[in-house]
C-alpha positions in Angstrom: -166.2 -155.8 -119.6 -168.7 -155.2 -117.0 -170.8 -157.8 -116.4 -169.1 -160.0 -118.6 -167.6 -163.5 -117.5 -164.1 -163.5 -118.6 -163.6 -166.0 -121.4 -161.4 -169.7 -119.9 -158.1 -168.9 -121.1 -158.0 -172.9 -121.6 -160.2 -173.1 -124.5 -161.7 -171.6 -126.9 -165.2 -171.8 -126.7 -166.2 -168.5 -124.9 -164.5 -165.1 -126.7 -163.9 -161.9 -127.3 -164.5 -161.2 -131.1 -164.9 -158.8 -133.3 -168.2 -159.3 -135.5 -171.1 -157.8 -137.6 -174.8 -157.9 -135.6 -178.1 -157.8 -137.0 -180.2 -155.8 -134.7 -182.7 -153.4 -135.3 -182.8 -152.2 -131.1 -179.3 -151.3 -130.6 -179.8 -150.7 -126.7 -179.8 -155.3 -126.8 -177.2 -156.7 -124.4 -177.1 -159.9 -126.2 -178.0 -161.6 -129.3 -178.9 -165.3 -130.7 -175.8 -166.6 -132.3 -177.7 -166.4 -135.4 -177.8 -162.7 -135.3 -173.8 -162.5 -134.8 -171.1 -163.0 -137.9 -167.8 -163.1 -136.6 -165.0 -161.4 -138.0 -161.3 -161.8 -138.0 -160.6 -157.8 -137.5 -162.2 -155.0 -136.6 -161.5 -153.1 -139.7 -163.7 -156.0 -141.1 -166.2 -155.4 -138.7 -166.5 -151.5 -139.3 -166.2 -152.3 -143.1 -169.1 -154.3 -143.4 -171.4 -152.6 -141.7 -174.8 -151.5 -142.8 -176.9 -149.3 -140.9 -179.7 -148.6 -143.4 -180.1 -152.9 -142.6 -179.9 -152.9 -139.2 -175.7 -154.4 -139.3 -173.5 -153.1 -137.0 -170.1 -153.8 -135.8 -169.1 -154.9 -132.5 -167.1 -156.4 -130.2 -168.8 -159.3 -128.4 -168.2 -162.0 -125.7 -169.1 -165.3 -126.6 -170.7 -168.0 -127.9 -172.4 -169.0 -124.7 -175.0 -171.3 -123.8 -178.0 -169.9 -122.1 -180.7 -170.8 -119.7 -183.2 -171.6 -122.8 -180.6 -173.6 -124.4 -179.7 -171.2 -127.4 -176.1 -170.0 -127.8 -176.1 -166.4 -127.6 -173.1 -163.4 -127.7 -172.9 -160.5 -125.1 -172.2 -157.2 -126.1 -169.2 -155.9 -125.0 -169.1 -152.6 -127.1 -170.5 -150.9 -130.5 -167.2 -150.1 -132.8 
């Protein structure tokens, strides 16, 4: 996780997940929690993918809060 702030092992705002992203640039490092579905497993994940409408599974860091005020996830890696 390179890059990546370690989530607080006290709560459990900030995450590893698995999820589904809507992207249509997959070389993002992080997207608008709006973008981001999470998902339970990654089996999930892979299974609802979509590439023909830009949905790809992942595993992600987050939500976090940024600097403009918009909580966003981090990429950790493509599944």
């Amino acid at each position: 996780m390179k890059g990546i702030v370690p989530p607080d092992p006290e709560t459990n705002v900030s995450q590893v997940r698995f999820a589904l992203v809507y992207t249509k640039r997959r070389s993002r490092k992080r997207f608008p929690a709006g973008c981001v579905q999470v998902m339970d497993t990654e089996e999930q994940a892979i299974a609802a993918a979509d590439d023909d409408n830009n949905y790809y599974p992942a595993h992600v860091a987050g939500p976090s809060k940024s600097s403009e005020g918009q909580y966003i996830y981090y990429l950790v890696r493509w599944l």
